[in-house]
C-alpha positions as CSV (number, residue, x, y, z in Angstrom):
1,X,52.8,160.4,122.5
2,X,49.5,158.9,123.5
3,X,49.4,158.2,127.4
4,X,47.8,154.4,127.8
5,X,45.5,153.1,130.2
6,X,46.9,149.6,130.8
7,X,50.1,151.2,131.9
8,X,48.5,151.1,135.0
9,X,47.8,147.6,134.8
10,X,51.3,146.8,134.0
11,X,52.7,148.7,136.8
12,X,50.6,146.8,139.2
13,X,51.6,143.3,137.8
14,X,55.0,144.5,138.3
15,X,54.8,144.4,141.4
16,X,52.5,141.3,142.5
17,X,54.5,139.0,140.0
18,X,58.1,137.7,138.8
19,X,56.6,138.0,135.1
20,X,54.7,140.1,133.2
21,X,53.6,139.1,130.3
22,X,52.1,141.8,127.3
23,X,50.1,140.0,124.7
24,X,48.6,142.0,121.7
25,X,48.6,142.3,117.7
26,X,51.6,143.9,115.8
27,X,51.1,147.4,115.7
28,X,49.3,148.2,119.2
29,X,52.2,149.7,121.1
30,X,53.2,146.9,123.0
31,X,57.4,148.2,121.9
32,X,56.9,152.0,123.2
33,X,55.2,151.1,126.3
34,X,58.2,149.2,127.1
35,X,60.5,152.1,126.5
36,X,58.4,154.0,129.0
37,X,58.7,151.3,131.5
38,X,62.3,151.0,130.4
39,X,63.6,155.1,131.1
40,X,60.9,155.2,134.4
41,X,62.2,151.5,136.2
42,X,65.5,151.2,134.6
43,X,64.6,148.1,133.2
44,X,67.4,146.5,130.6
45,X,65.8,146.1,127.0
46,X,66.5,143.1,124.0
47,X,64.2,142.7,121.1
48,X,64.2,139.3,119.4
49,X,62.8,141.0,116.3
50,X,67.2,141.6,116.2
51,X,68.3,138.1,114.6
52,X,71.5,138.1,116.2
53,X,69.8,138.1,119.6
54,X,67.4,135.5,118.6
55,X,70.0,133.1,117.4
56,X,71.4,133.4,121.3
57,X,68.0,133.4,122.4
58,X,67.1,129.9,120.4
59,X,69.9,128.3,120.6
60,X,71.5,128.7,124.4
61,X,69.1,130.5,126.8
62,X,71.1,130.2,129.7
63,X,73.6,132.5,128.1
64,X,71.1,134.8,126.6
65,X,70.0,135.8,130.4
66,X,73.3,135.8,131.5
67,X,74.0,138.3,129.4
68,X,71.0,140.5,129.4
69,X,70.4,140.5,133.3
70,X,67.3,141.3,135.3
71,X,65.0,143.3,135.7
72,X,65.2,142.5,131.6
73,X,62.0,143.5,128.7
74,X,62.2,140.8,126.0
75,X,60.2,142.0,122.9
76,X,58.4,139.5,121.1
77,X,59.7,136.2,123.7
78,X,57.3,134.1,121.3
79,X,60.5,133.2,118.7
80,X,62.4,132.3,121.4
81,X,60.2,130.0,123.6
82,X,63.1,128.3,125.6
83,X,63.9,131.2,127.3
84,X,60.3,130.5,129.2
85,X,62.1,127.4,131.0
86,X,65.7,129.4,132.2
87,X,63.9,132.6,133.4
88,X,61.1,130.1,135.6
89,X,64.7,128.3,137.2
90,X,66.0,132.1,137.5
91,X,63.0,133.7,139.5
92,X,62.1,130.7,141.5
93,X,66.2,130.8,142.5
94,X,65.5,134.1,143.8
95,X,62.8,133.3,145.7
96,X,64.3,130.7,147.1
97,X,67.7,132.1,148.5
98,X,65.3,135.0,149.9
99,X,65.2,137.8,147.5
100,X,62.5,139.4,145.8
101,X,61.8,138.6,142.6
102,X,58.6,140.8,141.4
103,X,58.8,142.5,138.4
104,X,62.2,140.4,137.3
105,X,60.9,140.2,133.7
106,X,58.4,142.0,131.2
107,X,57.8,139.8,127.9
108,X,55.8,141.2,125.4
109,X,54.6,138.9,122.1
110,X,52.0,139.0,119.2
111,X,50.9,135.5,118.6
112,X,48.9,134.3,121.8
113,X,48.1,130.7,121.3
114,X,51.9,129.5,121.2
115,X,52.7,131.9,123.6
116,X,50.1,131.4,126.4
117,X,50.8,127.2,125.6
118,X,54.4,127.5,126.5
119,X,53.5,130.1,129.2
120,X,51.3,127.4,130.9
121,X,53.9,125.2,131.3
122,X,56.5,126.7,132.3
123,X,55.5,130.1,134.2
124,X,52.1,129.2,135.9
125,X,51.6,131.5,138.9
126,X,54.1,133.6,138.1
127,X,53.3,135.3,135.5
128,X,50.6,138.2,135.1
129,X,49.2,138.5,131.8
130,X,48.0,141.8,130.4
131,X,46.6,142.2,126.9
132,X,46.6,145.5,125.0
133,X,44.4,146.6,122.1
134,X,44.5,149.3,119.5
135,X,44.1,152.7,121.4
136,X,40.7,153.9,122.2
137,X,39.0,157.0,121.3
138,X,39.1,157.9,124.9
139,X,42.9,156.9,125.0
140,X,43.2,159.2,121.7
141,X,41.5,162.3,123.0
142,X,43.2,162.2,126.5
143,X,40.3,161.1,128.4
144,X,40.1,159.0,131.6
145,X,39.0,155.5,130.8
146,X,37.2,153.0,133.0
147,X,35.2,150.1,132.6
148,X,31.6,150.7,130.5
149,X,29.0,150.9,132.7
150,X,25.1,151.9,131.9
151,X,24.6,154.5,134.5
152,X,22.5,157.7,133.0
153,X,24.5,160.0,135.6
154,X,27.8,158.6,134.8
155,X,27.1,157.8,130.7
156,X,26.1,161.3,130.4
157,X,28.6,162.7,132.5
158,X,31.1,161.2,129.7
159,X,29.2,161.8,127.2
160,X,29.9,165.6,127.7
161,X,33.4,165.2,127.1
162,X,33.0,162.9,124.2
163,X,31.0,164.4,121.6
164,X,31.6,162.8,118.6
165,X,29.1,163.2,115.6
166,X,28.0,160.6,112.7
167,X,30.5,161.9,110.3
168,X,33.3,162.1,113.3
169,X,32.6,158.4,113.7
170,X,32.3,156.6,110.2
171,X,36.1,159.0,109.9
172,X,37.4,157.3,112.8
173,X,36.0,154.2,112.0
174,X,37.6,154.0,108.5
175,X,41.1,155.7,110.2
176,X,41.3,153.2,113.1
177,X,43.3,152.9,116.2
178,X,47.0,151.8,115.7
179,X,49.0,154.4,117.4
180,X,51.6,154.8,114.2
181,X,48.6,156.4,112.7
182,X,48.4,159.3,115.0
183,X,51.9,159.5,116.1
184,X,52.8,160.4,112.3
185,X,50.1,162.6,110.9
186,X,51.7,162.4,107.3
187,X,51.4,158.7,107.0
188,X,48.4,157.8,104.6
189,X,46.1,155.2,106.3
190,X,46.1,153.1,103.3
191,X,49.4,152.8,102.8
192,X,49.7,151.9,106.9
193,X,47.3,148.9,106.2
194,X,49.0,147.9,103.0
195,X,52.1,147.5,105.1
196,X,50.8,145.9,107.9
197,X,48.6,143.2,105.8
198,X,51.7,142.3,103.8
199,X,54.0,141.7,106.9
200,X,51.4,140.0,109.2
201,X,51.2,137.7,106.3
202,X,55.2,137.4,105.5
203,X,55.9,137.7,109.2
204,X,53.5,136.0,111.3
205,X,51.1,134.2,109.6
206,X,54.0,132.1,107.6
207,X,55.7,131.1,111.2
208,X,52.4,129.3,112.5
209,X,51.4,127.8,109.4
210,X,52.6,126.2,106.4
211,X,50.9,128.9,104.1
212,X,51.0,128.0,100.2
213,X,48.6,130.1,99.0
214,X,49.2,133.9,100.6
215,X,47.0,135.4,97.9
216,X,43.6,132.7,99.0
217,X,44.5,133.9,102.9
218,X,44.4,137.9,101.9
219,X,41.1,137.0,99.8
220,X,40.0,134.5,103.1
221,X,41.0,138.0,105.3
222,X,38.7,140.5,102.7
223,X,36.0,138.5,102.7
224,X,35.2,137.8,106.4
225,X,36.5,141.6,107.0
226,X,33.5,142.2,105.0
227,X,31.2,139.9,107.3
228,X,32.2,142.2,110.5
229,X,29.8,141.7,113.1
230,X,28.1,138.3,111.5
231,X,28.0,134.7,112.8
232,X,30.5,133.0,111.7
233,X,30.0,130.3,108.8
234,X,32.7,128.5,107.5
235,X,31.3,126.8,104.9
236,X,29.8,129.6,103.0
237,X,33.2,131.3,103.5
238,X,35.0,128.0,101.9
239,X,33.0,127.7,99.2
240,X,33.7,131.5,97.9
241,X,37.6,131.2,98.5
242,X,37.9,127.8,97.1
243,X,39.6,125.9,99.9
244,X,38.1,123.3,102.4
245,X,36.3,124.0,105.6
246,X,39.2,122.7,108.0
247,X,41.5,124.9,106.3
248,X,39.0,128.0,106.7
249,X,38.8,127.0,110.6
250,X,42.7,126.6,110.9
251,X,43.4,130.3,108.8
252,X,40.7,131.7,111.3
253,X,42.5,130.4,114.5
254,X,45.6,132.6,113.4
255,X,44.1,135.4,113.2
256,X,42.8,134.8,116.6
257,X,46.2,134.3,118.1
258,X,47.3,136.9,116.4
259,X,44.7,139.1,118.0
260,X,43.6,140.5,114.3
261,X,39.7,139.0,115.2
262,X,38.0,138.5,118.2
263,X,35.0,135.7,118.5
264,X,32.0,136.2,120.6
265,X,30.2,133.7,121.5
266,X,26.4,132.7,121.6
267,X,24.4,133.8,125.3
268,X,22.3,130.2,126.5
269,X,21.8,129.0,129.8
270,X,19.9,125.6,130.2
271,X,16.6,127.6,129.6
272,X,17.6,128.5,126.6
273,X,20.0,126.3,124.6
274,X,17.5,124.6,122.1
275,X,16.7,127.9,120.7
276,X,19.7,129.8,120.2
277,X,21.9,129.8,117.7
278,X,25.1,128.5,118.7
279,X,27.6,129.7,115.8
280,X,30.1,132.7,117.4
281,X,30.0,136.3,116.2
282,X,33.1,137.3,114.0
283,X,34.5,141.2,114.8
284,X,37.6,142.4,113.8
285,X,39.5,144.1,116.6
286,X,40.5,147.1,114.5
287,X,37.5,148.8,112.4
288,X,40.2,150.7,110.3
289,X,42.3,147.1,109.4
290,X,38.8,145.7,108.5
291,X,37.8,148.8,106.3
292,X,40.8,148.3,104.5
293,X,40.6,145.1,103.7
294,X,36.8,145.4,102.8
295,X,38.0,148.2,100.5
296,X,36.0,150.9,102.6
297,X,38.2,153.8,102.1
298,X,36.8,156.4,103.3
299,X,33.8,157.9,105.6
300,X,31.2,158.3,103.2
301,X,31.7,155.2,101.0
302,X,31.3,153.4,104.2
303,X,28.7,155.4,105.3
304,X,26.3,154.8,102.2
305,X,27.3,150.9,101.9
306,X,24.8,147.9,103.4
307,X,28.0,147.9,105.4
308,X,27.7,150.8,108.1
309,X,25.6,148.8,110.6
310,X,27.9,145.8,111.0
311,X,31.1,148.1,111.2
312,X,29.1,150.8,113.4
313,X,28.4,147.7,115.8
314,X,32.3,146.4,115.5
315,X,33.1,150.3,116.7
316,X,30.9,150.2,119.7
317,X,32.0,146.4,120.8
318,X,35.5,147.1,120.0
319,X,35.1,150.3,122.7
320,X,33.3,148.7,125.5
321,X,35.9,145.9,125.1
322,X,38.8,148.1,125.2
323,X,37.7,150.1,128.4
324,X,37.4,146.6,130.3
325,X,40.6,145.2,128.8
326,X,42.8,149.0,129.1
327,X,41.3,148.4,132.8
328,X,42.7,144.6,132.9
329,X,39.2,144.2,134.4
330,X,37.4,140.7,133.0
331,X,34.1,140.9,132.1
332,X,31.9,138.1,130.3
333,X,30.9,139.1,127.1
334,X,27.8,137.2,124.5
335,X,25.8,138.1,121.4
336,X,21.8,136.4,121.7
337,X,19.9,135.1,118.7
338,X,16.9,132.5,118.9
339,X,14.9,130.8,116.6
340,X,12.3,133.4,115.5
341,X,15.7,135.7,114.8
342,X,15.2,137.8,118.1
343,X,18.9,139.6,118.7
344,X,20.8,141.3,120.9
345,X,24.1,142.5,120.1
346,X,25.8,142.2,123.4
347,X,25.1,141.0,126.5
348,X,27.0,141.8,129.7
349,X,27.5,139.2,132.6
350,X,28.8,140.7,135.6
351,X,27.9,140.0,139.0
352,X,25.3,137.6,138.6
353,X,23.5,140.6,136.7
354,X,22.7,140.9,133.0
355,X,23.1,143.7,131.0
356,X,21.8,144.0,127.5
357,X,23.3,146.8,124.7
358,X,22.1,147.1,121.2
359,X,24.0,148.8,118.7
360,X,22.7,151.4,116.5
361,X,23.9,154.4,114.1
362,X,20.5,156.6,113.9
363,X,19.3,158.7,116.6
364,X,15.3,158.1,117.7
365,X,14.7,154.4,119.0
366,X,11.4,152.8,121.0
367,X,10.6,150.1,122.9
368,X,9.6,148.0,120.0
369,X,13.3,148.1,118.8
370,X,14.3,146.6,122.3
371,X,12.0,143.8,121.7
372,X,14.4,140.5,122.4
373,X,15.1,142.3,125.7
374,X,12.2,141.6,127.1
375,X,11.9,137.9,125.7
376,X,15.3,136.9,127.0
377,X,14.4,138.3,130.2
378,X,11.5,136.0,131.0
379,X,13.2,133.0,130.3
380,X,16.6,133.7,132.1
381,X,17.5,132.6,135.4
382,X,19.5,135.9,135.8
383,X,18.6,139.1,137.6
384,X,18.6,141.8,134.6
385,X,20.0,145.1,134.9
386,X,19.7,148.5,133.5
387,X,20.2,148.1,129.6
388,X,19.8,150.3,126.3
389,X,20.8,151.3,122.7
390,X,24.3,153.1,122.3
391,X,23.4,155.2,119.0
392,X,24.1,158.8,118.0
393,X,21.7,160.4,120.1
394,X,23.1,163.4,121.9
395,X,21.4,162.9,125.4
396,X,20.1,160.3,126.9
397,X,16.6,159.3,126.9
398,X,14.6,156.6,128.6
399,X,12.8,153.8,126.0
400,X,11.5,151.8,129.0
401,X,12.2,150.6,132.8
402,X,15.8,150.6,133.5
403,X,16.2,150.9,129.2
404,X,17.9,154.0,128.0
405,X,19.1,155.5,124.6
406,X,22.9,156.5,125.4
407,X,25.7,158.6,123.7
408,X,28.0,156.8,121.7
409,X,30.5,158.9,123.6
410,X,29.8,157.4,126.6
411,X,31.8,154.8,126.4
């Protein structure tokens, strides 16, 4: 079994709040994290994935928790939403007649919209919400994980222990991260994704829409798998499925809620918002889900398709990501594109500093491929930091003043 990083987190939350609340896509190992916690706290354990349960769950709360008593996991809370309501009356009881009360409940659920709407109402303040990802590469090879930071000392540093070479990644990239895949080594990746598209669809999809066409939102799914690490247009992605542009914007909020894509939006400041593009970037949150669906099954026909940019980029924003979110650390995240078409991939806001990261598959870069670093940095109001291209060099190397060339496996 894979040890995870936000175990940590979770532990912590524990014990600062009542609640703990586990958000994340089907698949990521939100269920066997809570077994751990479940044999190491002695925690009591009720999945509402069981329809008897449920049906108790739904349908009279109060006797749900009366007979599953704290401290109690619920697995996947977001079909029973009611219980949200009881288990506020339950903790602030505690708190009131004196006891303590942290760590009373751990709810885990997949579809984060209708969860965090009801969790507004009814838990604010005490609740502690921790979202978990597919594993990361450093999760996968046992590796300590902490936030990405560009440091030459410390990038090369993990570098060292994370060699991992062009054919290594476009492997891993077309594999992907959901821990089923390595903790069975005979199951075929391709029937894993067949699975999993079929009962995300049949599962979750149907419960927060009214879904008539299943075939048109697996087609809608290919096609902007496909589109990886592009801005987001809806109406070119209407007109090729056949459906209308509000129903594209509605099928692409599930998949956000259901953690399947993440969007990243446009960098501006008020020096810059006449000339930036303002549509989001599209990345799926699992490169091996998105090869799938793209039909990129395996490392080479990937690696020879007008593809292996995009889903090389998706791989390193997924990682850096990951290390901030494994960390429950926030960090503010933006893609830049202006006018004449100058890009960076990803900007880092931390600390009042900027931090710009292209990404890149090829080894040898210059300072003319850093170009848009230079022209966002005269017009921002922000301090700029140190900054450079993650590719598959094996060293790091300097392009310019605080600009480097790093590993990929230093992230």
């Amino acid at each position: 079994m894979i040890d995870r990083t936000i175990k940590e987190s979770v532990i912590k939350a524990m014990n600062n709040k009542p609640v703990v609340l586990i958000t994340g896509a089907r698949q990521v190992g939100k269920s066997t994290l809570c077994a751990e916690i479940k044999k190491e706290f002695g925690y009591e354990y009720v999945s509402l994935d069981n329809l008897r349960e449920r049906e108790t769950a739904t349908k009279d709360p109060e006797l749900f928790l009366s007979l599953h008593k704290s401290p109690l996991i619920i697995d996947e809370v977001q079909y029973a939403p009611k219980l949200l309501d009881v288990i506020e009356s339950i903790v602030n009881k505690v708190k009131f007649e004196g006891g303590n009360n942290k760590g009373m409940y751990i709810l885990t659920g997949s579809q984060i919209y209708s969860l965090m709407e009801n969790v507004s109402e009814s838990l604010a303040g005490r609740v502690s919400i921790v979202e978990m990802s597919p594993l990361s590469l450093r999760e996968i090879k046992g590796l300590r994980e902490s936030p990405f930071v560009i440091d030459p000392s410390i990038n090369q540093e993990r570098s060292a222990e994370n060699k991992i070479d062009i054919n290594e990644l476009y492997e891993q990239i077309v594999k992907g991260f959901y821990p089923e895949l390595y903790d069975n080594p005979n199951l075929e990746t391709e029937t894993f994704y067949s699975d999993y598209v079929r009962t995300y669809i049949e599962r979750d999809v149907s419960q927060i829409i009214n879904l008539n066409d299943k075939l048109k939102f697996q087609k809608f799914m290919e096609v902007i798998a496909s589109l990886t690490g592009e801005e987001f247009v809806g109406n070119n992605i209407a007109k090729s499925i056949g459906v209308s542009l509000p129903t594209i914007e509605s099928w692409l909020s599930v998949l956000v809620a259901g953690n399947i894509v993440y969007l990243l939006e446009p960098y501006n400041e008020n020096s810059t918002l006449k000339r930036v593009v303002k549509r989001p970037k599209l990345y799926f949150l699992d490169t091996g889900l998105a090869s799938y669906l793209a039909r990129l099954n395996n490392k080479d026909v990937l690696k020879n398709s007008i593809f292996s940019g995009r889903f090389v980029e998706t791989y390193i924003v997924n990682e850096i990501i990951k290390s901030y979110k494994n960390n429950n650390k926030k960090a503010n995240f933006y893609y830049y594109r202006d006018a004449d078409q100058k890009e960076i991939d990803l900007i880092m806001l931390e600390g009042g500093t900027l931090h710009f990261i292209e990404c890149k598959s090829g080894v040898s870069y210059s300072k003319k491929d850093v170009s848009a670093f230079s022209t966002l940095k005269k017009i921002t109001k922000y301090r700029v930091g140190a900054s450079g291209i993650i590719c598959s060099t094996d060293t790091i190397y300097s392009i310019d003043e605080e600009i480097y060339a790093i590993p990929i496996g230093a992230i």
